[in-house]
C-alpha positions as CSV (number, residue, x, y, z in Angstrom):
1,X,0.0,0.0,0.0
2,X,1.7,3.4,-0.7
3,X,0.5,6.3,1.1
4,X,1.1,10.1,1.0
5,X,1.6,12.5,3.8
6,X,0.5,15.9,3.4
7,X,2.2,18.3,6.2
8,X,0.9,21.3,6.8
9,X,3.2,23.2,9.5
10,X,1.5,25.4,11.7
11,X,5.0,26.9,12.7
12,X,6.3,28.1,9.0
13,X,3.3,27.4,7.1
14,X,5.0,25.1,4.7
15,X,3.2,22.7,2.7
16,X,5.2,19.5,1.5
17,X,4.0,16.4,0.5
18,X,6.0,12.8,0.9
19,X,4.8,9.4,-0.4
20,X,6.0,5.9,0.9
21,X,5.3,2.5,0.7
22,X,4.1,0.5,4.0
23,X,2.7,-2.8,5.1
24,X,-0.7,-2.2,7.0
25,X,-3.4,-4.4,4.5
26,X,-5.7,-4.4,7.3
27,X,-5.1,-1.1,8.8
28,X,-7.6,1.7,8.0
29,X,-6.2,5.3,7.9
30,X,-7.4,6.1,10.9
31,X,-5.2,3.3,12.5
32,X,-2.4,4.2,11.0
33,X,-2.6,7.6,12.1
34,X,-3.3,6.7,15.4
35,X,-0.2,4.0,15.5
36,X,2.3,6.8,13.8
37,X,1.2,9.2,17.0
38,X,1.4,6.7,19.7
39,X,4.0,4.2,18.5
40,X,6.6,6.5,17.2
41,X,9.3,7.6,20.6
42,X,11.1,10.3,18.3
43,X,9.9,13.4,16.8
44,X,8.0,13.6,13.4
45,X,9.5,16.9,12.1
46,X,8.7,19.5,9.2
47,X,11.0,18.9,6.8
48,X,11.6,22.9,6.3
49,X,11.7,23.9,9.6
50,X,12.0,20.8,11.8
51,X,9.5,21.9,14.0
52,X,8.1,19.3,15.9
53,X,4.6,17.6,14.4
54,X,3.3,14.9,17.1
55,X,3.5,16.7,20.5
56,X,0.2,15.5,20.5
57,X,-2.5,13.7,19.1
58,X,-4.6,16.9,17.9
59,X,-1.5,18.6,16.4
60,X,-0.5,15.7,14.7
61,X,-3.9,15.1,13.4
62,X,-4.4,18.9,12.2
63,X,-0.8,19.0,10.7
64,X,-0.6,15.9,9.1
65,X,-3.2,14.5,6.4
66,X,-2.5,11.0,4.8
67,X,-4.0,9.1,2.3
68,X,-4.1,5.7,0.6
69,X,-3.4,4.7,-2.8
70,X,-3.5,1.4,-4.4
């Protein structure tokens, strides 16, 4: 499954957008947000700024936007 990340920084306002391929067949979106907040011990940066995206659930949720492609 390959999925795309839009980022949306509330600190610089950049918008970038980064694709990658992951194994989650049974996983829906929402899972998979909900395992890259929770599950993940480092930071999830911008990739302009570095300013930190997963201090929490809701700013994680409000910066980040992923969806699935086939």
């Amino acid at each position: 499954m390959k999925l795309t990340y839009d980022i949306e920084c509330r600190h610089c306002g950049a918008h970038t957008r980064h694709s990658t391929t992951v194994y989650y067949p049974t996983l829906s979106i929402e899972q998979i947000e909900a395992r890259m907040h929770i599950d993940t011990e480092c930071a999830i940066r911008c990739p302009v700024c570095r300013y930190r995206l997963n201090s929490s659930e809701e700013e994680f949720r409000s910066q980040v936007h992923i969806t699935r492609e086939a």
